[in-house]
C-alpha positions in Angstrom: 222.2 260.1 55.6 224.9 258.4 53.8 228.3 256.9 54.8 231.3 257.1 52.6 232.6 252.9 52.1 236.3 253.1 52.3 238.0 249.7 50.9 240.6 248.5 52.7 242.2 245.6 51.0 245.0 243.2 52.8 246.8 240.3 51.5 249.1 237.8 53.4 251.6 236.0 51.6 253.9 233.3 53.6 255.7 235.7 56.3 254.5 239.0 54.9 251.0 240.9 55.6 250.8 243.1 52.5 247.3 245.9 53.1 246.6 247.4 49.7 245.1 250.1 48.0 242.9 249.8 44.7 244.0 252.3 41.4 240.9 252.9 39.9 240.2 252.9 35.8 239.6 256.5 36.3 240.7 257.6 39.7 238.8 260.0 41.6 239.6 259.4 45.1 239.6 261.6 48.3 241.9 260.2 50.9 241.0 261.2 54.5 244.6 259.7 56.4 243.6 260.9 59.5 240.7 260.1 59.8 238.8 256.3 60.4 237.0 254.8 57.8 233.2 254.0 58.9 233.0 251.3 56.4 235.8 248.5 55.6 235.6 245.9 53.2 238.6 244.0 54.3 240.2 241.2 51.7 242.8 239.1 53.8 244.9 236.1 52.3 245.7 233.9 54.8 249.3 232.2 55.5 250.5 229.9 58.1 252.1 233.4 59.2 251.1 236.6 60.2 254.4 238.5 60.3 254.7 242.1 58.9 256.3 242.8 55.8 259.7 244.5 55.9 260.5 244.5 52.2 258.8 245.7 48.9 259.4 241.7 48.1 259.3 238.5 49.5 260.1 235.1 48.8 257.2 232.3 48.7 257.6 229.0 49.9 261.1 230.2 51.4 262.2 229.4 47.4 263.8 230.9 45.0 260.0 232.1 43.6 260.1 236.1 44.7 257.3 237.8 44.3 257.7 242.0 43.6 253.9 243.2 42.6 250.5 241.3 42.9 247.2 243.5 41.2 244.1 242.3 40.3 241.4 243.5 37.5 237.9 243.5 39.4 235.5 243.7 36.7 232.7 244.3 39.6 232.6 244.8 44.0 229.0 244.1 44.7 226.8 244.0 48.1 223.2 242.7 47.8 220.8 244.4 49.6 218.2 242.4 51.6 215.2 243.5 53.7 214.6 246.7 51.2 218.0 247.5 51.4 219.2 247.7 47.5 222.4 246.7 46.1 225.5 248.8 45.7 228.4 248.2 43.5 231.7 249.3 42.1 232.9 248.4 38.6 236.4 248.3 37.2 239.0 249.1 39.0 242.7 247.4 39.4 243.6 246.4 42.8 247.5 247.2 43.2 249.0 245.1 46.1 252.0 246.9 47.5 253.9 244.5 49.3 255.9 246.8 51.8 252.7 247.0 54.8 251.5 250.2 54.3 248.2 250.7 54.5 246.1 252.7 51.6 242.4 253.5 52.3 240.6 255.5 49.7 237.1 256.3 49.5 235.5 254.6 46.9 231.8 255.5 46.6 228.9 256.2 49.1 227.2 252.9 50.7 223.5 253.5 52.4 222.6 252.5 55.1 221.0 249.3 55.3 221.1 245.5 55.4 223.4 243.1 53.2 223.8 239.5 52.7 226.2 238.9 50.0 229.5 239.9 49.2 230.4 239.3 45.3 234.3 240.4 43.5 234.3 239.8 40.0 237.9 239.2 39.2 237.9 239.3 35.3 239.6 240.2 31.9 238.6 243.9 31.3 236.5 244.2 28.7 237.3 245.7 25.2 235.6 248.9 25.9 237.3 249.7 28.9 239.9 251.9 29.4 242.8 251.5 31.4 246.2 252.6 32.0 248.2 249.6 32.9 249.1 247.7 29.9 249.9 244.6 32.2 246.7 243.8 31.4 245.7 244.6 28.0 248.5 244.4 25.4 248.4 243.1 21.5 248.2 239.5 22.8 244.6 239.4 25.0 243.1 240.8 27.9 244.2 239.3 31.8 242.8 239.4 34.7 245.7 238.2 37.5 249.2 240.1 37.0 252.0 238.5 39.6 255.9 240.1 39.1 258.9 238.9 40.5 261.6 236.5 40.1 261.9 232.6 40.3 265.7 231.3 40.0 267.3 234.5 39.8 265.2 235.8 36.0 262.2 237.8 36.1 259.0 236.4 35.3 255.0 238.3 34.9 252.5 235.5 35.4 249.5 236.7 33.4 245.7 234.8 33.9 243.4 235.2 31.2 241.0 233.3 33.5 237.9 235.2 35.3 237.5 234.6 38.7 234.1 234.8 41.3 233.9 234.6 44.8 230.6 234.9 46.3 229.8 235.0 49.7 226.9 234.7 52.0 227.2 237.3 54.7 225.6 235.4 57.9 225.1 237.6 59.8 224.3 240.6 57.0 226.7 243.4 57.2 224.6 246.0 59.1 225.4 249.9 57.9 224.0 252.3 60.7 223.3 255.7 59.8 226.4 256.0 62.2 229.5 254.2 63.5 232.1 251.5 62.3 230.8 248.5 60.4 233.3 246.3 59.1 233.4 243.4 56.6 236.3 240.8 56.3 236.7 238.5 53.3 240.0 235.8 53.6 241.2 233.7 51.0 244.7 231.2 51.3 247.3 232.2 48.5 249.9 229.8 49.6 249.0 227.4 47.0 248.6 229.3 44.2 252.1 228.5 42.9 252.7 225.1 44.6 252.4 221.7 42.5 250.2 218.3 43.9 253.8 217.2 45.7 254.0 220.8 47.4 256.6 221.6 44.7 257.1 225.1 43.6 255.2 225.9 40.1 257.8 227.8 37.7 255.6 230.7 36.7 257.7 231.4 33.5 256.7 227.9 32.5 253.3 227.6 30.1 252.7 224.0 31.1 252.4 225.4 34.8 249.9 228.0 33.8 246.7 225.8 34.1 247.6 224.0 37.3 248.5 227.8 39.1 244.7 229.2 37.4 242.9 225.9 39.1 244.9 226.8 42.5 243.5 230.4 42.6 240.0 228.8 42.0 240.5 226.6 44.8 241.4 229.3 47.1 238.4 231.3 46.4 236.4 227.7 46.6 237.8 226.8 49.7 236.6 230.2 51.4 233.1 230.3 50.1 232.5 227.2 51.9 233.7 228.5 55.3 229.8 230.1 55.7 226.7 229.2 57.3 223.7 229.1 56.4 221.1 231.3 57.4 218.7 230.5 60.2 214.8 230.1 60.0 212.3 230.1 62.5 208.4 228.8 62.2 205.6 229.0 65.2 203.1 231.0 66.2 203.1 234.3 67.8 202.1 234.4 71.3 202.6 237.9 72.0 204.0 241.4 70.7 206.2 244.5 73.1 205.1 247.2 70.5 207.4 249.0 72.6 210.7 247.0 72.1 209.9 246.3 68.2 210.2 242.3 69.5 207.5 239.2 69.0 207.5 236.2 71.1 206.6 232.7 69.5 204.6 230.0 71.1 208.2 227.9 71.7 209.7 230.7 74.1 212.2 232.6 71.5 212.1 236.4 71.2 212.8 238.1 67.6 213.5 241.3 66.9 212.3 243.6 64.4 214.9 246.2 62.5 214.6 248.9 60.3 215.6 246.9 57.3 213.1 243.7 58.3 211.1 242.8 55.2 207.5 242.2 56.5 205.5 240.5 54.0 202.0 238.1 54.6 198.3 239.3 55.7 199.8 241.3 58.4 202.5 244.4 57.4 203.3 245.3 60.9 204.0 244.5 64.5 201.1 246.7 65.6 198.7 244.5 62.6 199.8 241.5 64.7 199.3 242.5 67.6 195.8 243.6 67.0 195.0 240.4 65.5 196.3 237.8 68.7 194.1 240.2 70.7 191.1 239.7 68.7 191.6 236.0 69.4 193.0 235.2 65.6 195.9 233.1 65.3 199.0 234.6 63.4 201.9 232.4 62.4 205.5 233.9 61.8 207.7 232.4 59.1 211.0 233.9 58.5 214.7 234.3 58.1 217.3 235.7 61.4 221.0 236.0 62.0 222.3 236.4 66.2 223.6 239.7 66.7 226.5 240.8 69.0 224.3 241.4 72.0 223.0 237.3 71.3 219.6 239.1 70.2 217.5 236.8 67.1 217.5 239.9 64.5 214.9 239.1 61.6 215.8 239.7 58.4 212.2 239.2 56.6 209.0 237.5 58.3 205.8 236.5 56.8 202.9 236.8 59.4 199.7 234.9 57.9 196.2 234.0 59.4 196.3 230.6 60.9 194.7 228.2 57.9 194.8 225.2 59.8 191.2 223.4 60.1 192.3 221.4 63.3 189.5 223.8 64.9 186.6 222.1 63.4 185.9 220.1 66.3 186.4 222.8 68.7 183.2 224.5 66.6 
């Protein structure tokens, strides 16, 4: 069974929280507005503020910089699969950020079921042999990638980045899709510099000398939330016993893992019932792995190697 990934996409900007909905290249979308999405990819940008927007435009900064449409060009949304579990993507689509609160969900594509630890959104110039509808991001000048509308002292401006932006993510724990129920994944980046100077003075958008300064704050931002995230855990010992019956392995130290459906097993032994054989036939089995904590504080392993024991200390025991 499959489950239909519904993209809900929410961006904060100083005393607004704006959720958006993504216009695809070529849309082909079946919105379901009664119903809860299974699956949420969930892009907030944090502000010092969590206030809802009232307005289809806000000011930033509490300046005279307005700000009246934000859309973005995402060249690719990618999940990598891990434990078996293989990678799903979406490619080019514009991500329109209305700016009044409403909330747009729209089914993008069908995710499988399985096991993912990273999170990748390409934010990039669309490439020549793309087509696409919004000329705010192809015209006779280039391509762009970033399209920000509004007005800064009273005259209407359109920022315009020809820059391509990454951010890629470690999901620790992996994002977990059941054949049922609600998984949800939350990615937050800070805007709230993207248009401020080193002094915390507002950038003019309409100015060209500004243009490299506001590119190198949206890096930042995607920077600075990349490095938020752990790293995974690991674990090393031998096995001192196996519940067939629970799917779960104890090591020598005391801790109890868990196997899934989308563990990767690899080494001499392929199975918990190989092991378990094994440390009743006397032989010792060591267990090398990867594991996140689920919500019930359970060690869930993501991929395990169980090998013989190849240590000689036994020699004098023989």
């Amino acid at each position: 069974m499959k489950i239909s990934l519904y993209t809900l996409i929410g961006l904060v900007l100083i005393t607004a929280t704006i959720l958006t909905g993504c216009d695809l290249v070529e849309s082909n979308t079946n919105e379901k507005p009664n119903e809860e999405p299974e699956v949420q990819v969930q892009m907030k940008m944090i502000t010092s503020s969590g206030d809802m927007a009232k307005k289809s435009a806000m000011s930033v900064n509490n300046t005279d910089l307005i700000i009246t449409e934000i859309k973005m060009f995402i060249e690719e949304m990618e999940l990598d699969g891990t434990g078996g579990t293989r990678d799903f993507e979406v490619e080019n689509f514009i991500m329109n950020l209305p700016l009044d609160g409403s909330p747009l969900i729209l089914t993008k594509d069908e995710l499988p079921p399985g096991l993912y630890d990273e999170f990748e959104l390409e934010i990039e110039k669309p490439d020549d042999d793309v087509q696409i509808s919004d000329y705010d991001f192809r015209d006779e000048t280039g391509s762009y990638s970033v399209v920000v509308k509004g007005t800064y002292e009273g005259e209407d401006f359109t920022f315009r980045s020809r820059e391509d932006f990454e951010i890629e993510i470690d999901l620790f724990p992996p994002l977990i899709i059941e054949e049922s129920g609600t998984s949800v994944l939350v990615v937050t980046v800070d805007v709230t510099g993207w248009f401020k100077g080193p002094d915390g003075e507002t950038l003019d958008p309409k100015d060209f000398q500004n243009t490299e300064r506001i590119n190198d704050n949206i890096e930042r931002s995607f920077e600075a939330f990349e490095d938020n995230h752990d790293e995974e855990l690991e674990f090393e010992d031998y096995v001192q016993s196996v519940n067939i019956d629970s799917g779960s392995f104890i090591l020598e130290n005391g801790q109890v893992f868990y196997i899934t459906t989308y563990t990767e097993i690899d080494g001499d032994f392929k199975s918990l019932e190989q092991v378990n054989d094994a440390i009743n036939a006397g032989i010792l089995v060591e267990a090398d792995g990867e594991y996140f904590i689920d919500s019930d504080d359970r060690n869930m392993v993501i991929e395990v190697d169980f090998e013989y024991d190849d240590d000689d200390d036994d020699d004098d025991d023989e």
